[in-house]
C-alpha positions in Angstrom: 22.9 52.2 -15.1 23.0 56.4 -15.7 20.8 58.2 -13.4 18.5 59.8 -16.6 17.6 56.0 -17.8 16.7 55.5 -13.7 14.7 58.5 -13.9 12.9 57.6 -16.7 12.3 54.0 -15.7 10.6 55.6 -12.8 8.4 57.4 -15.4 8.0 54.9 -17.7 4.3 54.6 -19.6 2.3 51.9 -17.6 1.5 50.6 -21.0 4.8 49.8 -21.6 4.1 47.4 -18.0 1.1 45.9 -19.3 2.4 45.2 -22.7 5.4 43.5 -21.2 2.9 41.5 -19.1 1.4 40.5 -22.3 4.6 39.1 -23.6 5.4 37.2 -20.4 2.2 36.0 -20.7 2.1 35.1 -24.2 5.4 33.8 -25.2 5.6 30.6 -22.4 2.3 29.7 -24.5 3.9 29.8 -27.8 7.4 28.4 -26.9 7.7 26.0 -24.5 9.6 26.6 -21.2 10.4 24.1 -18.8 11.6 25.8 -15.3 12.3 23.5 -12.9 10.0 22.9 -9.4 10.3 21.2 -6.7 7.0 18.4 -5.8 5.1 19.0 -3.0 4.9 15.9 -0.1 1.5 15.8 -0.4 1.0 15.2 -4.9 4.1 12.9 -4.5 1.8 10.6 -1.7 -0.9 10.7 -4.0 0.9 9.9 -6.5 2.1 6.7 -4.8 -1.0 5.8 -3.7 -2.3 5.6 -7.2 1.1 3.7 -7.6 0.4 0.5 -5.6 -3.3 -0.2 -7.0 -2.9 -3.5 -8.4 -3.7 -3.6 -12.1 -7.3 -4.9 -12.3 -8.2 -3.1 -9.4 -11.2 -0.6 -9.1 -11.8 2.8 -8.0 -14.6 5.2 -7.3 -14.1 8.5 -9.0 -16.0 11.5 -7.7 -15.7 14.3 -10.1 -17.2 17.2 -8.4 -16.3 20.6 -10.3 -17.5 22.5 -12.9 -16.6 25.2 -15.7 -15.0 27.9 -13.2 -12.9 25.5 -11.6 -11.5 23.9 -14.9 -8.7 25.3 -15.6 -7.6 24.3 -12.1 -8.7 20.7 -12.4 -8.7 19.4 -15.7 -5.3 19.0 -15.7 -5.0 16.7 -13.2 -8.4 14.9 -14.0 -6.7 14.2 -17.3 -2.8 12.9 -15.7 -4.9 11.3 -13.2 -6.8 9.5 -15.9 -3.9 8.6 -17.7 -1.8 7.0 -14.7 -5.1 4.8 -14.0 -5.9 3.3 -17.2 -1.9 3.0 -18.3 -1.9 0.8 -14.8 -4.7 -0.6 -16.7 -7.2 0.2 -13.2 -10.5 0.2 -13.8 -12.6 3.5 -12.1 -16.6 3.7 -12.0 -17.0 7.4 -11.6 -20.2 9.8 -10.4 -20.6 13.4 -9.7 -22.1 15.7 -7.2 -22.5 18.7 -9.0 -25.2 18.9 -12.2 -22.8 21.0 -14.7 -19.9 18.1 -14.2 -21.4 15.5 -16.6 -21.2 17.7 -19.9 -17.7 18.2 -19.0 -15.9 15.2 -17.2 -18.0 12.8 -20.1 -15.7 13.8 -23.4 -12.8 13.5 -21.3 -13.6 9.8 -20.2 -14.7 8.7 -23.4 -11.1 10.6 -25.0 -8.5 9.2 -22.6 -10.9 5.4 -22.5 -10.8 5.1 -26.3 -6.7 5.5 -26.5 -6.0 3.1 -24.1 -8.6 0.7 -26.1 -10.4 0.4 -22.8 -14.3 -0.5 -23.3 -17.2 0.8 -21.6 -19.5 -1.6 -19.0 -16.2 -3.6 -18.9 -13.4 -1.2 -17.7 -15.1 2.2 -16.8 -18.4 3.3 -16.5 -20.0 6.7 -15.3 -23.3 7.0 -13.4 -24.3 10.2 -13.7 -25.1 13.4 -11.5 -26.7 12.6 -8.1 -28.5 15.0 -6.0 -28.5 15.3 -2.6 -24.9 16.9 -1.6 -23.8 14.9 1.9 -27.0 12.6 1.7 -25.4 11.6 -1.6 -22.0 10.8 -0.1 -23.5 9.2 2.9 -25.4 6.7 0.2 -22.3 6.1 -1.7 -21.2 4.7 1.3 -24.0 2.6 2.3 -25.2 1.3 -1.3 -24.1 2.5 -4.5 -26.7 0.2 -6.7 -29.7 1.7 -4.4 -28.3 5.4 -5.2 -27.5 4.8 -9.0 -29.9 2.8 -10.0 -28.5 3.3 -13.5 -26.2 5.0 -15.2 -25.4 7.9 -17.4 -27.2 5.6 -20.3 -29.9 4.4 -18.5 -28.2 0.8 -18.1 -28.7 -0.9 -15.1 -25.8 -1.1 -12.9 -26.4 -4.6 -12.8 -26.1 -5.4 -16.7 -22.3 -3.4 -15.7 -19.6 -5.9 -15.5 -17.2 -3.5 -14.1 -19.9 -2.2 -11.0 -20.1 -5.9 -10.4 -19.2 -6.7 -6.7 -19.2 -3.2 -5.5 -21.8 -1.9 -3.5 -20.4 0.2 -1.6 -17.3 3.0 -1.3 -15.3 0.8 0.5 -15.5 -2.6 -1.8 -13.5 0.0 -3.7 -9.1 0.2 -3.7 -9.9 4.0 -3.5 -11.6 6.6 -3.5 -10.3 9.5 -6.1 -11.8 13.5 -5.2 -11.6 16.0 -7.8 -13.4 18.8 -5.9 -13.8 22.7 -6.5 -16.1 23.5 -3.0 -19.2 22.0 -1.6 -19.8 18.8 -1.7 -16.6 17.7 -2.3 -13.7 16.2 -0.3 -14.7 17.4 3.2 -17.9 15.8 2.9 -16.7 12.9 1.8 -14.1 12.6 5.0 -16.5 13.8 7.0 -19.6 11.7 6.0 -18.1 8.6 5.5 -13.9 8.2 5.3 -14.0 7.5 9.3 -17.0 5.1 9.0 -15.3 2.9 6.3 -11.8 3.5 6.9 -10.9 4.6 3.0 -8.3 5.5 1.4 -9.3 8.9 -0.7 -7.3 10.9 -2.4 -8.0 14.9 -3.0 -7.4 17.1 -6.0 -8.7 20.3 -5.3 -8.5 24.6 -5.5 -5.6 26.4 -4.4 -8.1 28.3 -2.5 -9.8 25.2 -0.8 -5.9 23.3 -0.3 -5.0 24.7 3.0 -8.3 23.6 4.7 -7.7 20.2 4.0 -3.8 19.5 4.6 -5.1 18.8 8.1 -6.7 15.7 6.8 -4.2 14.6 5.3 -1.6 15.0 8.1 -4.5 12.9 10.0 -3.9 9.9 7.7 -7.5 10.7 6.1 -6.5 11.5 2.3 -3.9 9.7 1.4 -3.0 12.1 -0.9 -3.7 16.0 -1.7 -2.7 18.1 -5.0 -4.0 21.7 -4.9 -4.6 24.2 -7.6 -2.6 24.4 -10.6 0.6 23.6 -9.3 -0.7 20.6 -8.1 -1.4 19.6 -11.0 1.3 20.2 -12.8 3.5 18.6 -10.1 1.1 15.6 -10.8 1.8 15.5 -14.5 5.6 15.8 -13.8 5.4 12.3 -12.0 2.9 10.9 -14.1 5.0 12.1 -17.4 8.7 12.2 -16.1 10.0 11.9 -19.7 7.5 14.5 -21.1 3.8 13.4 -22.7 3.5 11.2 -25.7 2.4 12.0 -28.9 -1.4 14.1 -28.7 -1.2 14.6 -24.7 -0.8 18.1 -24.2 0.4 18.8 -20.6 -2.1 21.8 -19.7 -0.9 22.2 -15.7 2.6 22.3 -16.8 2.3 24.7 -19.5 0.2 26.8 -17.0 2.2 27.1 -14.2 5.2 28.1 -16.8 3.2 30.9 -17.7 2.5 31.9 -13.8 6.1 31.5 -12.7 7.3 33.9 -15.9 4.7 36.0 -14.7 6.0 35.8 -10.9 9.4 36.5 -12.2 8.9 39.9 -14.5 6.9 41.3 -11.5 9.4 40.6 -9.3 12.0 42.0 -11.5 10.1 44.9 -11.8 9.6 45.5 -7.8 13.4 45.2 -7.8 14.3 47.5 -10.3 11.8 50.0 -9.2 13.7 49.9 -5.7 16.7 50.2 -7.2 15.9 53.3 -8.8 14.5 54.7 -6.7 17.4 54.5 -3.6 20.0 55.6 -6.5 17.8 58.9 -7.8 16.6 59.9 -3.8 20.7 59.5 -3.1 21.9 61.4 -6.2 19.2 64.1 -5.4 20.3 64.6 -1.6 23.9 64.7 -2.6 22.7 67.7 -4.4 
């Protein structure tokens, strides 16, 4: 490379940067690019767990997270969805936090309806409950006492599939989708000692490293944080890529991130470069 084009690399118009930004960016979006990554211990435990349900079996889903955290969560809320019901498991799901229900309900009622799974039968979903760790604490004591009904005013007892479980452990798990408080610590904390359950965690990249020690304690059986967790998660759910109408929204995500990754560090590199080569060729002088 001639000294004048490292001189005027050094120099170059930041909008050249940010328009090269915008390419890196953009073009991962438009054309698929699958870079290889390696899955984390922790998404590939979960992953398992959710493996060895039984088919027929029930779990409790608590989706706790809202518009901010979505594009963090959804994508494994949706692989996570998918890996249940094409196990054909059955999930009776609740949420903590009062701006979930407009968002977590489409998504039930999309994924339910393609695997021809009906409502009251194979899924249900009671609604938001109030009350944060007193909530969790009565999820674990008695479900039917703290839903009452569900998200369409049915009785949980007219509910074939919330038949038999009162409480969080009658359940084969307990699945976490959490973006803060109350989420997944609450729910070790309040009751995962008490019952002895199996819960697994998806959760924010920020909020991860808080609770790896949990599941180094054989608390969570399972954790997958942030996007890359959830695009790990798709890659074992969808090994041989998504069927037809099942966009994979953590995978093309993280594509995007690592191209990003990679042009800043190529530009860190280059700018080094440069500038060694010119301060040398300017001392020789």
């Amino acid at each position: 490379m001639k000294l004048e084009t490292l001189h005027r690399f050094q120099h170059m118009d930041r909008r050249w940067i940010f328009l090269g930004m915008g390419l890196a960016i953009l073009i991962p979006m438009l054309i698929p690019i699958d870079l290889p990554f390696a899955v984390d211990e922790r998404v590939q435990s979960l992953y398992d767990a959710v493996e060895e349900i039984p088919a027929g079996s029930t779990v409790f889903i608590s989706a706790d997270f809202d518009p901010g955290s979505r594009p963090e969560l959804e994508p494994f809320f949706r692989a996570n969805l998918h890996h249940l019901l094409r196990k054909d498991v059955k999930f009776v799901a609740a949420t903590l936090w009062p701006s979930a229900p407009p968002l977590v309900m489409p998504i039930f009622e999309e994924l339910t309806a393609r695997y021809g799974k009906e409502y009251g039968k194979d899924w249900c979903f009671l609604g938001f409950k109030d009350g944060k760790e007193l909530a969790i604490k009565a999820i674990g004591e008695n479900i039917p006492e703290t839903f009452p009904k569900d998200i369409k005013g049915t009785p949980l007892a007219d509910l074939e599939v919330t038949r038999g479980y009162k409480q969080a452990k009658d359940f084969a798990m307990v699945i976490n989708i959490s973006a803060g408080f109350p989420g997944t610590r609450e729910y070790v904390l309040q009751i995962q000692g008490q019952y002895d359950l199996k819960i697994a965690s998806a959760t924010t990249a920020v909020s991860g490293p808080d609770y790896i020690p949990f599941y180094k304690a054989g608390q969570l059986v399972g954790l997958a944080a942030g996007m890359p967790g959830s695009a790990q998660y798709e890659k074992l759910v969808f090994p041989d890529g998504p069927p037809k109408g099942v966009r994979l929204m953590g995978l093309q995500a993280i594509n995007v991130l690592n191209v990003g990754h990679l042009y800043i560090i190529v530009l860190i590199v280059l700018g080094n470069v440069a500038f060694f080569v010119t301060r040398k060729s300017e001392d020789d002088k």
